[in-house]
C-alpha positions in Angstrom: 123.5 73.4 100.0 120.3 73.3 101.2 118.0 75.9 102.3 116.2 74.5 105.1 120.0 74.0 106.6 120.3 78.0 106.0 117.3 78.3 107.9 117.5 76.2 111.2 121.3 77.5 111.4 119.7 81.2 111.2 117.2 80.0 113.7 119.5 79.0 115.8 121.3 82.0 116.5 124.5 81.5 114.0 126.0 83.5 111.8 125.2 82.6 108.0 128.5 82.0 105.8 128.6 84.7 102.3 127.9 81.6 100.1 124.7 80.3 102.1 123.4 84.1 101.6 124.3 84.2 98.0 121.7 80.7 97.7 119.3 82.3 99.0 119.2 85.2 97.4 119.5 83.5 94.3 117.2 80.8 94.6 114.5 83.5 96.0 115.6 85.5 92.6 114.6 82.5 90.2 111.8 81.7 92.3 113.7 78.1 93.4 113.1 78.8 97.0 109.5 79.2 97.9 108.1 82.4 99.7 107.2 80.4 102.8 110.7 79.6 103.3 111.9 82.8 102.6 109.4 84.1 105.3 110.8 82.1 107.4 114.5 83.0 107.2 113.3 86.8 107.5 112.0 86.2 111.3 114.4 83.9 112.1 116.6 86.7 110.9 114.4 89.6 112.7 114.0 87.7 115.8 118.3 86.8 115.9 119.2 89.4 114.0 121.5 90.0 111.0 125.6 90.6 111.9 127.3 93.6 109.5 128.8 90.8 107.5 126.1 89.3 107.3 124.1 92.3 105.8 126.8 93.3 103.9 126.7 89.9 102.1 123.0 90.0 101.7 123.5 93.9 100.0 126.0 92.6 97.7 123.7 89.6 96.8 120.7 91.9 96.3 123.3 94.5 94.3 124.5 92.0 92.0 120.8 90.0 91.1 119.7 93.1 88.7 121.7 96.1 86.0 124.1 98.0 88.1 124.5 101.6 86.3 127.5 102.8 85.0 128.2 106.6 85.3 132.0 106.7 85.0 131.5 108.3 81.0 129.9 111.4 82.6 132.2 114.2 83.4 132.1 115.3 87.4 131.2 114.0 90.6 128.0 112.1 90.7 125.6 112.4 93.6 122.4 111.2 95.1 120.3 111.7 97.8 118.3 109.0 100.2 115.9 109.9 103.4 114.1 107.4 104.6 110.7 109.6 104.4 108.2 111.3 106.8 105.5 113.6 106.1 105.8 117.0 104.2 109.6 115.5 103.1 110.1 117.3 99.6 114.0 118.1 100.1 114.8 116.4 96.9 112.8 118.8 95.2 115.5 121.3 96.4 118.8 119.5 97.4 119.2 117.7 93.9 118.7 121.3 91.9 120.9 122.6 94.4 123.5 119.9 94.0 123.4 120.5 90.3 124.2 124.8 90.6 126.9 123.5 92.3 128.5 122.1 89.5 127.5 118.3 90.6 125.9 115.8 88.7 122.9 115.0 90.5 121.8 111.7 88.8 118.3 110.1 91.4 115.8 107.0 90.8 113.1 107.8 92.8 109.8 105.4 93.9 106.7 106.0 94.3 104.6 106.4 97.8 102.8 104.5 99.6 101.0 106.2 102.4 100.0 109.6 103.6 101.4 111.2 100.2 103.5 110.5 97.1 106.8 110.1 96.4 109.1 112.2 94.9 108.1 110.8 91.5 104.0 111.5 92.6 105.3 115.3 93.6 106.8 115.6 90.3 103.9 113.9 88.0 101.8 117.2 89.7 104.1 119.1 87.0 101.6 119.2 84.1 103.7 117.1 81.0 106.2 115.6 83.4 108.0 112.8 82.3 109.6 109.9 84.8 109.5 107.2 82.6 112.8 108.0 80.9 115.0 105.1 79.3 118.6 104.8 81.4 120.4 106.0 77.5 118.0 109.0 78.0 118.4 110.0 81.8 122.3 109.6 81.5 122.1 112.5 78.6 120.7 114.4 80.4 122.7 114.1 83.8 125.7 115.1 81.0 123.9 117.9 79.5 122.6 119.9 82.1 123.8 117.6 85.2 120.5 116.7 86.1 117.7 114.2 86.1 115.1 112.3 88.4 113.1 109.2 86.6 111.4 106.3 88.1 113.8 103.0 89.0 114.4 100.8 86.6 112.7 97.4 87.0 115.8 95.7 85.6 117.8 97.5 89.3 118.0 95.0 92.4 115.2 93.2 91.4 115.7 90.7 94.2 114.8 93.6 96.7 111.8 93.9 95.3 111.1 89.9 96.3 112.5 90.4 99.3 110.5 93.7 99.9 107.3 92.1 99.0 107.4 89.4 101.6 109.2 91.6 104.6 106.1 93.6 103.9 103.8 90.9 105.1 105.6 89.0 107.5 105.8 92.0 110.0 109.9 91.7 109.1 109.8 95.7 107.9 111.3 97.2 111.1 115.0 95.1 110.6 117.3 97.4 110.6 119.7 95.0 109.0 117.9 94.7 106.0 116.5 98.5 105.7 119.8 99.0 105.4 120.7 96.3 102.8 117.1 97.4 100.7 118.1 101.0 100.6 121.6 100.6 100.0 120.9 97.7 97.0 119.1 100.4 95.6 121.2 103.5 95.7 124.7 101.5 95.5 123.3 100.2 91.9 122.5 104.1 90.5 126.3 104.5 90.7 126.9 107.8 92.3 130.5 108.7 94.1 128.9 110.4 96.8 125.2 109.3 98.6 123.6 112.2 101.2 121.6 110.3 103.8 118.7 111.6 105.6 117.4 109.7 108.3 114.1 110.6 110.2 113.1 109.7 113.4 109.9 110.9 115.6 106.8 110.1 115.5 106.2 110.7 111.8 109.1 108.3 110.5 109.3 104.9 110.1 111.9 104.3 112.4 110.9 106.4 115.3 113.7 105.8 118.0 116.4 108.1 117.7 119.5 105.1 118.9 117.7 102.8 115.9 118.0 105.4 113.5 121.5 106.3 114.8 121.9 102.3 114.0 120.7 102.5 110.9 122.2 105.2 109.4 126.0 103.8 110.3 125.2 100.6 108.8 124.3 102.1 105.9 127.9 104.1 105.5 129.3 101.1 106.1 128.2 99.8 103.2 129.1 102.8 100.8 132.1 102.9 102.3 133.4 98.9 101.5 131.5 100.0 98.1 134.0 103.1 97.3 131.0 105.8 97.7 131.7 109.0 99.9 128.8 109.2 102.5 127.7 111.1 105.4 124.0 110.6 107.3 121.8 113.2 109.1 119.2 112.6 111.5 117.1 114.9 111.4 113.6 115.2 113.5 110.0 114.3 112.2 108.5 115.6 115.3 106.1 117.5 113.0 105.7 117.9 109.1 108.7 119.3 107.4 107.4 122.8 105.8 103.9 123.7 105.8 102.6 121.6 102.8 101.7 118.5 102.6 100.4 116.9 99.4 101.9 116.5 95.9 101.4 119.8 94.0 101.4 122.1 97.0 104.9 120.1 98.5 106.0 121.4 94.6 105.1 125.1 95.3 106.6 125.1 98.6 110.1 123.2 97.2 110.1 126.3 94.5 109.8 129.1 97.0 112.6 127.7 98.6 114.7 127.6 95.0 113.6 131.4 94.9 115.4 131.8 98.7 111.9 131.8 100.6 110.1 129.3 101.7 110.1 128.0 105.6 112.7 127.7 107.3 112.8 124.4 108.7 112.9 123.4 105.1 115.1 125.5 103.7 117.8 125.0 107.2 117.3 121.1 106.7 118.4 121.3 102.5 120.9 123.6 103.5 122.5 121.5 105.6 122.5 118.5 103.7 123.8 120.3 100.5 126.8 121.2 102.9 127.5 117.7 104.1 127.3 117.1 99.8 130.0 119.8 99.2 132.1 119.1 101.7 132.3 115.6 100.2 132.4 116.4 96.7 135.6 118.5 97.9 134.2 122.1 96.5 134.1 123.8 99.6 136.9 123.9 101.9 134.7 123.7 105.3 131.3 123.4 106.8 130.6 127.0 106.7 131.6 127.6 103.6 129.5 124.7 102.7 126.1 125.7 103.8 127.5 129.5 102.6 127.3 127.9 99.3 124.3 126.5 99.6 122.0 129.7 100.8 124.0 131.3 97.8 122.9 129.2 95.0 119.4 129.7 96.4 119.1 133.1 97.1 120.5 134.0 93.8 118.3 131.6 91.7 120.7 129.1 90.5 118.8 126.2 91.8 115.6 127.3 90.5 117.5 127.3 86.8 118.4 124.1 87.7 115.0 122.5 88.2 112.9 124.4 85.7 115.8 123.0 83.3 115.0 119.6 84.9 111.4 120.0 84.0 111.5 121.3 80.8 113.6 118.7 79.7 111.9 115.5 80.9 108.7 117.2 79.5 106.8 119.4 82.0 105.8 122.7 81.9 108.0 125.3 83.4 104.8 128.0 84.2 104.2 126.5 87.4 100.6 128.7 87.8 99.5 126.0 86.0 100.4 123.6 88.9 96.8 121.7 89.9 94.9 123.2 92.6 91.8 121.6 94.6 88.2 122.8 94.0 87.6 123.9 97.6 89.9 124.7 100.7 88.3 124.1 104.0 89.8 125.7 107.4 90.9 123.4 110.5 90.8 125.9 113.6 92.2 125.5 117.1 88.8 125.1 119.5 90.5 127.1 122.4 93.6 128.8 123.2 96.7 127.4 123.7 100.5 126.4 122.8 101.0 123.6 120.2 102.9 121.8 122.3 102.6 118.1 119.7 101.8 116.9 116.8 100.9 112.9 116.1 102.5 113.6 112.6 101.7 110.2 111.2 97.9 111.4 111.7 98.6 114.4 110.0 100.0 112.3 107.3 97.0 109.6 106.6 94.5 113.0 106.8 96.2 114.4 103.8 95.7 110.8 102.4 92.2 110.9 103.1 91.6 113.9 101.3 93.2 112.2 98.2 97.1 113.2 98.6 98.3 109.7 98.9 97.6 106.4 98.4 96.4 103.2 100.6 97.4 100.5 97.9 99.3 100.7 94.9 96.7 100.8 92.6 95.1 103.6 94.1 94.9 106.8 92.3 96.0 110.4 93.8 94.7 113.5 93.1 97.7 115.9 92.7 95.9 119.2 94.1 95.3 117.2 97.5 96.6 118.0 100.6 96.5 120.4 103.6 98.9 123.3 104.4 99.7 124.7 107.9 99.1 127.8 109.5 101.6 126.8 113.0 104.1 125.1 114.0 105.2 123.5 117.2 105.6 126.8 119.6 103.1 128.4 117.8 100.4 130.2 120.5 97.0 130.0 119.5 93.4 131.9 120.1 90.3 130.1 119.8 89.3 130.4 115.7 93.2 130.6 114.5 93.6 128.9 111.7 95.8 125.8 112.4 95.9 124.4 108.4 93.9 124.5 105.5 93.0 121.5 103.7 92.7 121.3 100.0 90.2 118.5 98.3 87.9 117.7 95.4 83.9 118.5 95.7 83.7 115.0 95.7 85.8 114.1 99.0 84.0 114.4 102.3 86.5 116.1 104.5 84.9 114.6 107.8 87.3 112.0 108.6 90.3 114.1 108.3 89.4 117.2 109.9 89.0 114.4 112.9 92.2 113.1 112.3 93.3 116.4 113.1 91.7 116.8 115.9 93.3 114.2 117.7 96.5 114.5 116.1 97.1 118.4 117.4 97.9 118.9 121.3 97.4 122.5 123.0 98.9 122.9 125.9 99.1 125.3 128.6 103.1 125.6 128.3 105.1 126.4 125.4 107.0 122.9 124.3 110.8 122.2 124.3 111.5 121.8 120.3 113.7 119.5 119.1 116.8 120.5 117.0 116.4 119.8 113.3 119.3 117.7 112.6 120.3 115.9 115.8 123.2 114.3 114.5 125.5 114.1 111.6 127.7 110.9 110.6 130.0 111.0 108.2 
């Protein structure tokens, strides 16, 4: 077999064969194919694109290059969680506590971010003492003891995703459906849940923002759990503005608690409680959607969930008094310049200012400050009078606030009308 064969056939239009995939992944793996050719098959791939068995090859590939867990020993149903991100997204925070009052075993590797803010593992490290860094003998304990944990993937899972990551990421070859799908599903098919919630943004602050490409991806990617025996179900649910208020590591952590202790905003709180109901009515413990999401606002108004995660916390390390959370030396005050409705946000700008005051990170190296961030004061429909506060931003003394209290600016819209909002979840697939 060769691989330049593989590549001109791809080229070409046709439809690569299981075996050719399973050379490529595994010469790429062992570093027997070079990157350029590699590059090359992903946009011949992008520009012809990838056919469901053709992905589904490519996923198994990927799923079988690296140490696929094995959670079988552990009593219950085993769950996780995937959304494919967006700005002020801190549901695992909530849904995986929640999933574990339910009686669930909510076992999640998480990454880190890249971007306007951290990951979930960034939002968690703002937990003085938290721990992510657990060994897989170590996490699995304590999915079995108090049926929860959250730790940082291990480097021996899917290891040819991170390859193929690496190269997608420079050859403009990101925005593939095909192999989003086959990268996320690698990923989450090799923690070895039974059941996988979806959540998959679209709008103008996710990565994928067309609505039919999300709808796309997000049946591809049951596909795949299905042929793989895990229960799944996808919502897409709009990123039309930040999700919550907060946004920013420590502050996303205060807002995920007040919605464990049945506050918090709505949106938030509406867009947990909807997924935890798609999660029970898989996992078979409530007998229908209502009940479901009944459940749900249950465990959280009564404080199971909070339980849950200070458990979580305490265990992998942290402290549970969370007034000692980080909080930035100064807060400044982003007001509306005239009267109006806020009729749009350009969330991705709202994203890369909460970056720019230190919330996230523009390469990996980067360090984040954990008190970073901005909150907001409206929301889409909100009316405004000249001098209402529209956020707050939160920074060191040593971070000039300039360029993101520009970036806001531009990225909020007052108009003379109040706007049509979107529904939160536009669509659910099961």
């Amino acid at each position: 077999m060769d691989i330049i064969d593989i590549i001109a056939r791809k080229r070409d239009g046709a439809e690569l064969r299981a075996e050719e995939i399973a050379f490529w992944v595994d010469g790429l793996s062992h570093g027997r194919i070079p990157d350029y050719q590699s590059a090359a098959l992903l946009m011949a791939g992008r520009i012809n694109g990838f056919t469901r068995r053709e992905t589904a090859a490519l996923t198994e590939q990927m799923l079988a290059s690296g140490l696929r867990l094995d959670l079988s020993d552990i009593p219950g149903i085993k769950v996780d969680k995937h959304s494919t991100g967006g700005v002020g997204d801190k549901t695992s925070l909530v849904l995986m506590p929640l999933a574990a009052a339910a009686g669930l075993r909510a076992a999640k590797m998480s990454g880190r971010g890249l971007g306007h803010t951290g990951g979930t593992l960034d939002k968690l490290e703002s937990i003085p003492g938290f721990r992510v860094d657990l060994s897989i003998a170590a996490f699995k304990e304590q999915v079995r003891q108090i049926g929860l944990a959250i730790i940082s993937q291990s480097q021996e899972l899917v290891p040819a995703d991170k390859v193929l990551y690496a190269l997608r990421d420079v050859t403009a070859t990101v925005d593939s459906i095909p192999l989003i799908a086959a990268s996320i599903m690698s990923k989450k098919l090799a923690t070895g849940a039974d059941i996988l919630v979806l959540d998959v943004k679209y709008g103008n602050g996710a990565l994928i923002q067309e609505i039919a490409s999300c709808r796309e991806l997000a049946q591809q990617m049951i596909d795949l759990a299905k042929a793989n025996g895990v229960r799944a179900m996808a919502m897409l649910t709009s990123m039309e503005q930040p999700l919550g208020f907060a946004v920013g590591n420590a502050l996303e952590v205060r807002e995920a608690l007040d919605v464990l202790e049945g506050a918090g905003p709505a949106d938030l709180r509406s867009e947990v409680t909807l997924l935890a109901g798609g999660m029970f009515l898989l996992a078979g413990i409530a007998p229908d959607e209502q009940a479901a999401q009944d459940m749900a606002a249950h465990l959280l108004d009564h404080g199971d969930a909070r339980e849950k995660f200070a458990a979580m916390v305490r265990a992998q390390g942290g402290c549970d008094d969370f007034s000692r959370l980080p909080r930035a030396d100064r807060q400044i005050v982003f007001a509306a310049e005239r009267e109006g409705w806020l009729t749009a946000f350009d969330t991705q700008a709202v994203g890369h200012a909460a970056m720019l005051l230190g919330a996230g990170r523009k390469t990996k190296e980067d360090a984040i400050d954990p008190a970073a961030g901005l909150v907001l004061q409206a929301k889409l429909g909100s009316r405004l009078r000249a001098g209402d506060t529209i956020a707050v931003l939160h920074c060191s003394e040593t971070i000039d606030p300039a360029p993101a209290l520009e970036l806001l600016r531009q990225a909020v819209v007052l108009g003379e009308e109040p706007p049509a909002v979107q529904p939160l979840a536009a669509d659910v697939i099961r």
